[in-house]
C-alpha positions in Angstrom: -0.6 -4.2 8.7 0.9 -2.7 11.3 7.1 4.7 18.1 4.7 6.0 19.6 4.5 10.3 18.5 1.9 12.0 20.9 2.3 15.4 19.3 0.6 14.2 15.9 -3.6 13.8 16.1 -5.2 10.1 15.5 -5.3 11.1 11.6 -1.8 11.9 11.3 -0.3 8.3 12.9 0.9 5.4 10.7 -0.1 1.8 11.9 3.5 1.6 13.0 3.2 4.5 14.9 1.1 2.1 17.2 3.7 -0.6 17.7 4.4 0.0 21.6 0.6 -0.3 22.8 -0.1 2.0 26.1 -1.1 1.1 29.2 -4.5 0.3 29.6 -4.8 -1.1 26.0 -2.9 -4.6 26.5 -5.7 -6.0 28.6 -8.1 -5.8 26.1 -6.2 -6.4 22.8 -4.7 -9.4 24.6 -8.4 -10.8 25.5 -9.6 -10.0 21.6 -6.4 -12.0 19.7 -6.9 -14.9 23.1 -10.4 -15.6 21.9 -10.1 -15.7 18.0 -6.7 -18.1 18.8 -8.1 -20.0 21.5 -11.1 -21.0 19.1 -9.6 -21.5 16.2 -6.8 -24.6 18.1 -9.9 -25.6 20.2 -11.8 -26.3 16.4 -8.6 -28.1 15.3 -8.9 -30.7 18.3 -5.8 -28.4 20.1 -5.1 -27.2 23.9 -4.6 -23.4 23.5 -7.0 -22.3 26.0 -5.4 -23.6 29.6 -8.2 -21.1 31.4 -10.0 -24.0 32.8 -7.5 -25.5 34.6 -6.3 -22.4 36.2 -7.5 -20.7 39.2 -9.4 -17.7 39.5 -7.3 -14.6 40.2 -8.5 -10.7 41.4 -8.2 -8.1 39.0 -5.0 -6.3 39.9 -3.0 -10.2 39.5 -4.4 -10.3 35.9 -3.5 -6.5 35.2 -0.4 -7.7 35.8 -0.1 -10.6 34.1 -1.4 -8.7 31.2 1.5 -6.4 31.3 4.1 -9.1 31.4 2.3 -10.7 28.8 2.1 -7.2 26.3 6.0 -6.8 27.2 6.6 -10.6 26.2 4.5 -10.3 22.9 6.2 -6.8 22.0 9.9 -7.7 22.5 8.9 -11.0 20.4 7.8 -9.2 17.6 11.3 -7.1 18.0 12.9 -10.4 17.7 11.6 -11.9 15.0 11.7 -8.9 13.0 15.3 -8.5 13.4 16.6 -12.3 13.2 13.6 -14.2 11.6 12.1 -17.5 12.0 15.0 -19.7 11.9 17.3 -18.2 14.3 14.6 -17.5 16.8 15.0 -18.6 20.2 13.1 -18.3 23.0 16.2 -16.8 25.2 16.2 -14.5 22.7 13.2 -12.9 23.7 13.3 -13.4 27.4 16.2 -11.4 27.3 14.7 -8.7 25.2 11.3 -8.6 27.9 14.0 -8.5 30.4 12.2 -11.8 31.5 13.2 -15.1 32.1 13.0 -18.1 29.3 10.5 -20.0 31.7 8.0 -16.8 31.6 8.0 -16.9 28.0 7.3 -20.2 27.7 4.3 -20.1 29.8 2.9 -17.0 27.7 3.7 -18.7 24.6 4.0 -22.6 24.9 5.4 -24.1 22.0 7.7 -22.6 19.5 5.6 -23.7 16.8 2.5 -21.2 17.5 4.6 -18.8 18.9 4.3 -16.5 15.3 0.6 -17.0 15.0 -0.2 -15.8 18.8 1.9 -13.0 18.6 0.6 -12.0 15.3 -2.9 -12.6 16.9 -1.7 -10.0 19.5 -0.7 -7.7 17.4 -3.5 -7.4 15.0 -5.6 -7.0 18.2 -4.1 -4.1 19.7 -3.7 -2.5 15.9 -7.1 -3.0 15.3 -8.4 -1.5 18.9 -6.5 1.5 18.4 -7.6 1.9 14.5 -11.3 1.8 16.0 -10.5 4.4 18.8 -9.2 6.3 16.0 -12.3 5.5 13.6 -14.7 6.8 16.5 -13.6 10.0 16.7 -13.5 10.5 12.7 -16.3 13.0 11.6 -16.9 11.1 8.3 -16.4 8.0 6.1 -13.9 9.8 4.5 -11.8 10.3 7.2 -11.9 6.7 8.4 -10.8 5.6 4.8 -7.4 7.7 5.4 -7.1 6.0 8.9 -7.4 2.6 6.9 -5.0 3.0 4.6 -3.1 4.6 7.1 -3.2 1.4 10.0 -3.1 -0.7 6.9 0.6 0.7 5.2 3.8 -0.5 6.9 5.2 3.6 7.8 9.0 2.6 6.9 10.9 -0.3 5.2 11.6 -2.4 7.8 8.3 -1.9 9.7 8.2 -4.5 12.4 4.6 -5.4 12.2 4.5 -5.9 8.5 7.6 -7.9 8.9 6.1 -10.1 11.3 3.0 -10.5 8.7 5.7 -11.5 6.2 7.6 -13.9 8.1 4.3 -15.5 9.1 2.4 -16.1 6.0 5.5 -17.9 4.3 5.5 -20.6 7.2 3.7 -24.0 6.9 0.3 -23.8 8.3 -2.0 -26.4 9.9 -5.4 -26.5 9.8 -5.9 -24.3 12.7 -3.0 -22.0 11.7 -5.0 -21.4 8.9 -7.9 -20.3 10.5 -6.2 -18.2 12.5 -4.4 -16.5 9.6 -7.8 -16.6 7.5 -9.8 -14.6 10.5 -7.1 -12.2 10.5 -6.8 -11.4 6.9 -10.4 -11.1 6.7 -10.5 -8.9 9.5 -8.5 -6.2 7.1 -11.9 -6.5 4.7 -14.6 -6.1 6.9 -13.4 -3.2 8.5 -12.8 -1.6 4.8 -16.1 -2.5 4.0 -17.7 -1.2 6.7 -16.0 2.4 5.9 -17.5 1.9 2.8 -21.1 0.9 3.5 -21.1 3.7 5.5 -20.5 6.0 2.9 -22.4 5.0 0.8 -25.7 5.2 2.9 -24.6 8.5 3.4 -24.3 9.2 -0.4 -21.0 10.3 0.3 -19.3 7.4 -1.3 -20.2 5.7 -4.8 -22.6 2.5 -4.9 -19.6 0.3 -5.7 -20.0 -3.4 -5.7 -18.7 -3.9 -2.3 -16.2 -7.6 -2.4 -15.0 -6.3 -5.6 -13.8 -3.2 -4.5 -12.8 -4.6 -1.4 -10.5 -7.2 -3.1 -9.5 -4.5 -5.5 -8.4 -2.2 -2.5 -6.3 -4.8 -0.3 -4.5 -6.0 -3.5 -3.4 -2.9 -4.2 -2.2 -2.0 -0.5 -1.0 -4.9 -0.1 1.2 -4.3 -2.9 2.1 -0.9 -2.4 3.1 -2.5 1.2 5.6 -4.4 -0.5 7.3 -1.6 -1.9 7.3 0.0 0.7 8.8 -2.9 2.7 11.6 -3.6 0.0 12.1 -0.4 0.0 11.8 1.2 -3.7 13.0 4.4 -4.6 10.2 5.1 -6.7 8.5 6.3 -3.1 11.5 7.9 -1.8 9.8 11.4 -2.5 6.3 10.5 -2.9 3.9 9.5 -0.4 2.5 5.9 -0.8 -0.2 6.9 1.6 -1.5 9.8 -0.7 -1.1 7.9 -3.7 -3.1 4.5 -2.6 -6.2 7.0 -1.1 -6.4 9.3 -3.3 -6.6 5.9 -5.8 -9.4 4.6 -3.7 -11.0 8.0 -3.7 -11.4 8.2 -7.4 -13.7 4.8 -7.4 -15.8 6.0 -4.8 -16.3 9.3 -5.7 -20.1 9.6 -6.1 -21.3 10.2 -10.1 -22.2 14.2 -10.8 -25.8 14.0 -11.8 -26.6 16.6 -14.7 
């Protein structure tokens, strides 16, 4: 759930490979996790979206805001990563952005949402950079590996799946839990759509599509954990090959006779 290595191809990169977005990419991540949080508080009778009551500004202003706003959400997840939850202070991150605690607050407002936007964030820029991955795939195949690749934390200690962690085991409200709901379920449509693919293709077995779906995030989510905790067991195996080539064998097509 997910350093940045140019020499490896899109196939060959872990989701936390993608933790430092590039340039070009916050702008739009930043506008995909906006909207899903935006509309989740605004459902729950909350004040998220302040872009009404903010003047218009040109193009190159919002580029840069959008930079600020990347470097703020990245050094956060840094943060919290490293000193969790209850030590967290805003400082804490200003001085990471190399920003000032006022700028923080205005990207993030409270302290209380402060783990569910940046999560937001994140998932948004892992999830563009999965599908520019996913487009340039030549089969369903293919785009299964870059799933379960985008989907495993690459170390123990990975800062995405950390920030996952730290978030699900706070106290939600109701539009926390929308937000975290959308994001979860996020994870199974784009597995399913790897595999409805395949399977119009005939490349992939008619598996009952939720079951197998359910099936498949239970069991990288739980290899995540290992992974994450940090379990010898994986010290000389690769979880990645293991958890495909496990997914592989129930959707390998039955051999007519």
């Amino acid at each position: 759930m997910p350093t940045s290595e140019t020499e490896r191809t899109p196939t060959d990169r872990a989701p936390s490979d993608r933790a430092v977005p590039a340039e070009g990419v916050i702008g739009t991540a930043d506008a995909e996790a906006g909207a899903a949080y935006r509309s989740a508080d605004r459902s729950a009778g909350g004040s998220a979206d302040r872009s009404a009551d903010l003047p218009l500004v040109d193009r190159k202003r919002q580029r840069s805001g959008d930079e600020a706003r990347g470097r703020a959400m990245r050094a956060a997840i840094s943060v919290i990563a490293e000193k969790g939850t209850a030590a967290l202070r805003m400082s804490d991150i200003a001085e990471r952005a190399g920003m000032s605690t006022g700028h923080i607050l205005y990207h993030f407002g409270k302290k209380d949402r402060l783990l569910l936007e940046v999560l937001a964030w994140s998932q948004a820029d892992l999830w563009t950079r999965y599908q520019e991955a996913a487009d340039q795939a030549g089969s369903p195949a293919e785009k299964l590996d870059l799933f379960v690749r985008f989907y495993l934390p690459r170390h123990q200690g990975d800062e995405r799946y950390a920030l996952w962690t730290q978030v699900l085991t706070q106290h939600h409200d109701e539009a926390g839990r929308r937000i975290l709901t959308a994001l979860l379920d996020g994870w199974d449509e784009r597995l399913e759509a790897v595999v409805r693919e395949g399977r119009e293709l005939g490349q992939f077995a008619d598996v009952d599509l939720p079951e197998f779906t359910i099936r498949a995030v239970a069991m990288l989510s739980g290899l995540s954990e290992d992974v994450m905790f940090g379990r010898s067991r994986w010290q000389h195996t690769s979880v990645h090959a293991f958890a495909l080539s496990a997914l592989e064998r129930d959707l390998r097509p039955t051999r007519r006779p």
